[in-house]
MDTraj code that builds the backbone (N, CA, C; nanometers):
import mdtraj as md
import numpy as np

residues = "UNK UNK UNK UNK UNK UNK UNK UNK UNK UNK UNK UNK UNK UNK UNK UNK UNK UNK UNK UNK UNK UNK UNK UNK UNK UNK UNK UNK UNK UNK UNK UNK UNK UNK UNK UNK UNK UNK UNK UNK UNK UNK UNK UNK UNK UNK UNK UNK UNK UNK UNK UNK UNK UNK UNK UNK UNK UNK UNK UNK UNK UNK UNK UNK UNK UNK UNK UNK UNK UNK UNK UNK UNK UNK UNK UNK UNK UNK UNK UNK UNK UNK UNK UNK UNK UNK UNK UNK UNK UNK UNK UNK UNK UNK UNK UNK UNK UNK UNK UNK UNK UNK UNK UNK UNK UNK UNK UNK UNK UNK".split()
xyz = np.array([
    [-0.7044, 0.6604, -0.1242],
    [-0.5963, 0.5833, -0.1812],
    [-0.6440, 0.5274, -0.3151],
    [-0.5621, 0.5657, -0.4337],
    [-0.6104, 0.4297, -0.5765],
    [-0.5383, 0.3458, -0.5936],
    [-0.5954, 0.2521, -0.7021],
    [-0.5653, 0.1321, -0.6837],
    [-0.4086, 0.1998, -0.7404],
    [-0.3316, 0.2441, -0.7736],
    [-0.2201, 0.2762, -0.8622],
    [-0.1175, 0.3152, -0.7597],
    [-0.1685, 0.3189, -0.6142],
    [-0.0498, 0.3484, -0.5323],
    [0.0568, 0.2580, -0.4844],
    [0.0180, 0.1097, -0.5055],
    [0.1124, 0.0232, -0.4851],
    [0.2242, 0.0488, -0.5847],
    [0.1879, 0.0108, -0.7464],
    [0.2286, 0.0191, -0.8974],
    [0.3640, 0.1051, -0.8579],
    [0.2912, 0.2600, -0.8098],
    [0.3863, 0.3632, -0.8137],
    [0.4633, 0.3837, -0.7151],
    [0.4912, 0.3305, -0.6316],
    [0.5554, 0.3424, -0.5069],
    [0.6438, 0.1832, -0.4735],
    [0.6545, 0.0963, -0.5754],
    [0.7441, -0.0336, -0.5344],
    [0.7771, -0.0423, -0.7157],
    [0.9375, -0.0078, -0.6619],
    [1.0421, -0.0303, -0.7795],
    [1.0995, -0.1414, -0.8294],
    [1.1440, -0.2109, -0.9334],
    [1.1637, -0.3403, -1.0160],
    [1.0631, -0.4013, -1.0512],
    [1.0419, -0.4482, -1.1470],
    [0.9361, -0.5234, -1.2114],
    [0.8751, -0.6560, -1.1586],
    [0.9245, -0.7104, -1.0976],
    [0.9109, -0.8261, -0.9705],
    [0.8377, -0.7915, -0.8598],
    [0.8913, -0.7296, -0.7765],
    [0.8590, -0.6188, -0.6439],
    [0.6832, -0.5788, -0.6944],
    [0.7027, -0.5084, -0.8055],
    [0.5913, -0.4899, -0.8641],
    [0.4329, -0.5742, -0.9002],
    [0.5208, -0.6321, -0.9569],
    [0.3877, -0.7053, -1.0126],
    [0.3443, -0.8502, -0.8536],
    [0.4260, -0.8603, -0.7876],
    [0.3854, -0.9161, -0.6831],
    [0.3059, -0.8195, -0.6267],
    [0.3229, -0.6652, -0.5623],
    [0.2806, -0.6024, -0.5055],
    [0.1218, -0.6182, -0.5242],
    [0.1316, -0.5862, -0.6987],
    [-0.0591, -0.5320, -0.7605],
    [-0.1251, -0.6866, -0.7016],
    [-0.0430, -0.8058, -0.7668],
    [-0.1200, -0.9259, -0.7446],
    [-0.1557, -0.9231, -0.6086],
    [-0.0708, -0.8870, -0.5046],
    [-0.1437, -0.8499, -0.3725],
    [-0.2951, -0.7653, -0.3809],
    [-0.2190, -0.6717, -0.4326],
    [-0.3608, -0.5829, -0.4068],
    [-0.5353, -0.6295, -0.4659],
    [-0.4741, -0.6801, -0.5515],
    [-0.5871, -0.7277, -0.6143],
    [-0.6428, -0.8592, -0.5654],
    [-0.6024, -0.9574, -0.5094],
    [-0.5882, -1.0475, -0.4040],
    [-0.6903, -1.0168, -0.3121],
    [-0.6151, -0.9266, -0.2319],
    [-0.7073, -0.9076, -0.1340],
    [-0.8170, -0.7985, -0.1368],
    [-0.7916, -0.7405, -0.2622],
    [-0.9743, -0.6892, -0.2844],
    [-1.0555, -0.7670, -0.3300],
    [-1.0385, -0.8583, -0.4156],
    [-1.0957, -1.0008, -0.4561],
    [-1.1861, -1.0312, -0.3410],
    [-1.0917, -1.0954, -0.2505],
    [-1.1462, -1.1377, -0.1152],
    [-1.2307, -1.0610, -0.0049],
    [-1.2143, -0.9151, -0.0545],
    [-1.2970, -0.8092, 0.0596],
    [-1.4309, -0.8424, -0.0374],
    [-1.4411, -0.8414, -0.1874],
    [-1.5705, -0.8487, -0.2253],
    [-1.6098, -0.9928, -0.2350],
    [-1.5710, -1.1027, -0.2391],
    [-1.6107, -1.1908, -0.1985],
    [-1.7125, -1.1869, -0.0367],
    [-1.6405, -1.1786, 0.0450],
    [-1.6617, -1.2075, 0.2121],
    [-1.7692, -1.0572, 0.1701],
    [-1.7841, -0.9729, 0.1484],
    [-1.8984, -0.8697, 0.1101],
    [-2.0199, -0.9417, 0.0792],
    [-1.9977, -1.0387, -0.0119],
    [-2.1108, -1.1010, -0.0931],
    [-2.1709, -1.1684, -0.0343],
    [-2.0824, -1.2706, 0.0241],
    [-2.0965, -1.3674, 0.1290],
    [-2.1597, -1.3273, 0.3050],
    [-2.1040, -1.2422, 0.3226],
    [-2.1724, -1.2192, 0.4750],
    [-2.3125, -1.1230, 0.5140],
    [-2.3400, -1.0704, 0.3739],
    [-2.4948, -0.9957, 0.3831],
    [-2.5904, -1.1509, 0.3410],
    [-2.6383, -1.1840, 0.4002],
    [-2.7441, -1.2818, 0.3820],
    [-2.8658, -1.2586, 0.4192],
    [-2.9330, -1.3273, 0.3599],
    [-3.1259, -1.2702, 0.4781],
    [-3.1010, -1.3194, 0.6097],
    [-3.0233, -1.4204, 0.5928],
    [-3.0467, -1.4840, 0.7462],
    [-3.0153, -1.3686, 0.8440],
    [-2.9325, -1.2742, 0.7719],
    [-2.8904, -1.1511, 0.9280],
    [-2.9576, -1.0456, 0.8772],
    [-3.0197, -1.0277, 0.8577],
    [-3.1761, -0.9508, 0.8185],
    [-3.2637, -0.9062, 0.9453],
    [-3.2699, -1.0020, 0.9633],
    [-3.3635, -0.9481, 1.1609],
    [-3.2926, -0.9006, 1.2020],
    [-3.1495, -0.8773, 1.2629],
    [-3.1317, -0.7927, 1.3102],
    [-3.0250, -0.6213, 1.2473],
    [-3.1111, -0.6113, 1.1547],
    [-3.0673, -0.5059, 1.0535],
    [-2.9484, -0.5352, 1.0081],
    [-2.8942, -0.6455, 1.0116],
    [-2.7311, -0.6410, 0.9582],
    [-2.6525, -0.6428, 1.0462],
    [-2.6528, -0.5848, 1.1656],
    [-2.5637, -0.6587, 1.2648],
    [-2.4168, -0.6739, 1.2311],
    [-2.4716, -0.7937, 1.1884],
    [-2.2848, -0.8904, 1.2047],
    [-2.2327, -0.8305, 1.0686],
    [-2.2770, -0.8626, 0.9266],
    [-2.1889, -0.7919, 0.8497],
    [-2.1591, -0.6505, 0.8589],
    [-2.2438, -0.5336, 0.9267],
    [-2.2086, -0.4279, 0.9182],
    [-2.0830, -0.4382, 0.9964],
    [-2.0483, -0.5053, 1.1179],
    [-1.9457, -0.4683, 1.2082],
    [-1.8462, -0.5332, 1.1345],
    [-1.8399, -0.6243, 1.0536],
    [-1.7128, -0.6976, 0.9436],
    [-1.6947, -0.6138, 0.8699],
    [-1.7734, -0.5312, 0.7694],
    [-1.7156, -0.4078, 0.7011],
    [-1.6757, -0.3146, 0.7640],
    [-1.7006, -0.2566, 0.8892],
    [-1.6315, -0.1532, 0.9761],
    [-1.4745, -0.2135, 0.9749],
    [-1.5096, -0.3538, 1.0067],
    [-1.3904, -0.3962, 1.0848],
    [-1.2844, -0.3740, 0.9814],
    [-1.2855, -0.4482, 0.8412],
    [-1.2024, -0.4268, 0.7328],
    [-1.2018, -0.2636, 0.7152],
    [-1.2794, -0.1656, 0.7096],
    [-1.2520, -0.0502, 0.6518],
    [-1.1948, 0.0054, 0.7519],
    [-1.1783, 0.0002, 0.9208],
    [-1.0716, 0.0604, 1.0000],
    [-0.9370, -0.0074, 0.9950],
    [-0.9104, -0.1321, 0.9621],
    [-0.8152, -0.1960, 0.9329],
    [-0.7695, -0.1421, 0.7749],
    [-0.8231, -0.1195, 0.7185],
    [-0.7915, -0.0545, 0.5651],
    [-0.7385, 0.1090, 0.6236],
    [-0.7927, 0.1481, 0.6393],
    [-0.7142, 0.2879, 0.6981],
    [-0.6279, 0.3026, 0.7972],
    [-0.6034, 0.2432, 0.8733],
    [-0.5136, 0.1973, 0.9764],
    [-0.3884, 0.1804, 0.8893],
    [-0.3419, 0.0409, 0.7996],
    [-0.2842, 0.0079, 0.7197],
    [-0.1933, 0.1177, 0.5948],
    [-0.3391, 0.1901, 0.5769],
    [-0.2889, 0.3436, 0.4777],
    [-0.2480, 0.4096, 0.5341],
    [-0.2632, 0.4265, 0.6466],
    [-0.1975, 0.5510, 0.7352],
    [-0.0655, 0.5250, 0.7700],
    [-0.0388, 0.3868, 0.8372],
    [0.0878, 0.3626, 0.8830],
    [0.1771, 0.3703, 0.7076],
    [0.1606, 0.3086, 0.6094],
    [0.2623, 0.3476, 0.5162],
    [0.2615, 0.4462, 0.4614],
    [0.1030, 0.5396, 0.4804],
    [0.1939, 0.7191, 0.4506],
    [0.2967, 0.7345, 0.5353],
    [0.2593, 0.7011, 0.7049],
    [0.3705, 0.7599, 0.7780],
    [0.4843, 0.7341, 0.7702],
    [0.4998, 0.6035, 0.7041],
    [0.6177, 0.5447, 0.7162],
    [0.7188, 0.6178, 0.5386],
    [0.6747, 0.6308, 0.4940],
    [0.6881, 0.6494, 0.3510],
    [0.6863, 0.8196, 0.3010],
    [0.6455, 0.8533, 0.3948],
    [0.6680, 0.9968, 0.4437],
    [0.7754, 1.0445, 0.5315],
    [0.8747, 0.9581, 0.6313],
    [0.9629, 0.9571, 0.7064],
    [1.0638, 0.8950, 0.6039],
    [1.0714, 0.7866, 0.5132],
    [1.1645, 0.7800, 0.4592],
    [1.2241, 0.8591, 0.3534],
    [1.1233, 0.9513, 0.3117],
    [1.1072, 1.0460, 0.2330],
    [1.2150, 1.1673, 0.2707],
    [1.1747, 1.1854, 0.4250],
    [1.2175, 1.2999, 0.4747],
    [1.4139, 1.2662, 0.4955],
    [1.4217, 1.1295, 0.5262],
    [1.5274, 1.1046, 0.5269],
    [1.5904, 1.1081, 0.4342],
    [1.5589, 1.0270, 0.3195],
    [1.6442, 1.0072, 0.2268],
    [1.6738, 1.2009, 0.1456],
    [1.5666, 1.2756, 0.1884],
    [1.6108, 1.4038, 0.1683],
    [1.7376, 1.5031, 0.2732],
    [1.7451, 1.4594, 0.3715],
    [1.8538, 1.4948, 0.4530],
    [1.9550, 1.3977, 0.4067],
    [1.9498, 1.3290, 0.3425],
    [2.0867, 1.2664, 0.2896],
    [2.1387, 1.2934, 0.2058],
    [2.0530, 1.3769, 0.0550],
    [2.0757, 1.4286, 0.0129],
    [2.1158, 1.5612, 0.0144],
    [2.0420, 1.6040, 0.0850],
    [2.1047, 1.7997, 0.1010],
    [2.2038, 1.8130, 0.2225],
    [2.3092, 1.6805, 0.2597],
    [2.4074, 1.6621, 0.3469],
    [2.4806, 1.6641, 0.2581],
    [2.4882, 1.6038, 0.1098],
    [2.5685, 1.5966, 0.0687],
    [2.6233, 1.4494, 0.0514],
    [2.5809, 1.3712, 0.1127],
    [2.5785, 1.2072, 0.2013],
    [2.5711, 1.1220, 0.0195],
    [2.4796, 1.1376, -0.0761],
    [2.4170, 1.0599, -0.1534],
    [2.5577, 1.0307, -0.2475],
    [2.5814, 0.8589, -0.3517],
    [2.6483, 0.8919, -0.4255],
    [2.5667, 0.8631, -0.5477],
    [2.6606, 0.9602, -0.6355],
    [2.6089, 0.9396, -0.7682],
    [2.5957, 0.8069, -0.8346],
    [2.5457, 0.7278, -0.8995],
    [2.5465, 0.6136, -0.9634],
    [2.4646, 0.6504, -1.1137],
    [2.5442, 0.5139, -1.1880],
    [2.4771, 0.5105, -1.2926],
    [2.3401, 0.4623, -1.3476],
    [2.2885, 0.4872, -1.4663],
    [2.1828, 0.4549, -1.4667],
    [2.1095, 0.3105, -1.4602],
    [2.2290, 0.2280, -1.4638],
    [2.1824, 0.0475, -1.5105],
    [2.1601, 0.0264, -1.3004],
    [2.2865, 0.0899, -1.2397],
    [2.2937, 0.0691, -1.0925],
    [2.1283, 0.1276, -1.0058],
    [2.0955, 0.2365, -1.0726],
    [1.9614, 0.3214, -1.0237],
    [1.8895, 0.1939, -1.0199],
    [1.8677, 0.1167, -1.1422],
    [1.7594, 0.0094, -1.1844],
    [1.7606, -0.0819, -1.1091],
    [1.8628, -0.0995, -1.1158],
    [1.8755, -0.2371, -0.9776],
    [1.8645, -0.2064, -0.8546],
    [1.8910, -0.1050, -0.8028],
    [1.8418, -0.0601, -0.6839],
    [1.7227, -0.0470, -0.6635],
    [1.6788, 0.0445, -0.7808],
    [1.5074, 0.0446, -0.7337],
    [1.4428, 0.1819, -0.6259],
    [1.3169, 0.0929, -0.5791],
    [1.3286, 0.1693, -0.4659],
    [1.4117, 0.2212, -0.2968],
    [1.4868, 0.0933, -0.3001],
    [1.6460, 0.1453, -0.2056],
    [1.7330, 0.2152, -0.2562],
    [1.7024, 0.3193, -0.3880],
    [1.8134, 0.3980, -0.4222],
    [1.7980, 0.5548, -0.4134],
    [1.8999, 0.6035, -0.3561],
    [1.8248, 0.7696, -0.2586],
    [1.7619, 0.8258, -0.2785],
    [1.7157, 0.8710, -0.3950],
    [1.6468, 0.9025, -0.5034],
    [1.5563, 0.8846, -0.5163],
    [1.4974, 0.7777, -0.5002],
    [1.3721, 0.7188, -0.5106],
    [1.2669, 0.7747, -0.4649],
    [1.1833, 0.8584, -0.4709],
    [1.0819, 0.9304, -0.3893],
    [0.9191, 0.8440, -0.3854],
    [0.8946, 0.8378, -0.2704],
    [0.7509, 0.7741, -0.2457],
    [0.6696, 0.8723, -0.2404],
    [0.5366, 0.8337, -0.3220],
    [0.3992, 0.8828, -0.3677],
    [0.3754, 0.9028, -0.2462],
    [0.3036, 1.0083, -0.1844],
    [0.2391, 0.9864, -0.0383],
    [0.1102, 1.0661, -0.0779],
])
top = md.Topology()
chain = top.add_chain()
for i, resn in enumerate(residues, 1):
    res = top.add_residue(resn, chain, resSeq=i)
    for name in ("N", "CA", "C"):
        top.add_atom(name, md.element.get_by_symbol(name[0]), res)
traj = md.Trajectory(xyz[None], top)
């Protein structure tokens, strides 16, 4: 996953820039608590406790990626049977904008 998959996959400029500030947020905080939980003190026992906190975040990090490919991959598939039904309406271009990513059209990065 790069860092550019939020950016490209959440439409309006709002939506957006909340999204990255997320992302960046909480990578902030993964390298913080990184910095913070390797100490000498857990040294005797080879690392131990922080190794199982970075497992823990990096199966929770893929866990997380996986469920919004899947999910973002199913809406994908839908909003394409809505289209080749015939289902979609046309709108203009100011209406596309405001819609965003709820507008049929919209295709997610997967």
């Amino acid at each position: 996953m790069t860092r550019s998959w939020p950016s490209e996959n959440i439409s309006g400029q709002t939506k957006r820039a909340v999204g990255v500030a997320m992302q960046i947020s909480i990578g902030g905080m993964g390298a913080i608590t990184g910095v913070l939980i390797y100490r000498p003190a857990f040294s005797a026992d080879h690392f131990r406790k922080p190794h199982t906190v970075a497992i823990g975040y990096l199966t929770f990090a893929i866990a997380m990626a996986s469920t919004l490919w899947y999910f973002m991959a199913g809406e994908n598939r839908r909003r394409a049977k809505i289209i080749a039904a015939g289902m979609d309406e046309e709108v203009d271009r100011e209406t596309k904008v405001l819609l965003g990513d709820r507008e049929v059209h919209w295709k997610y990065h997967v």
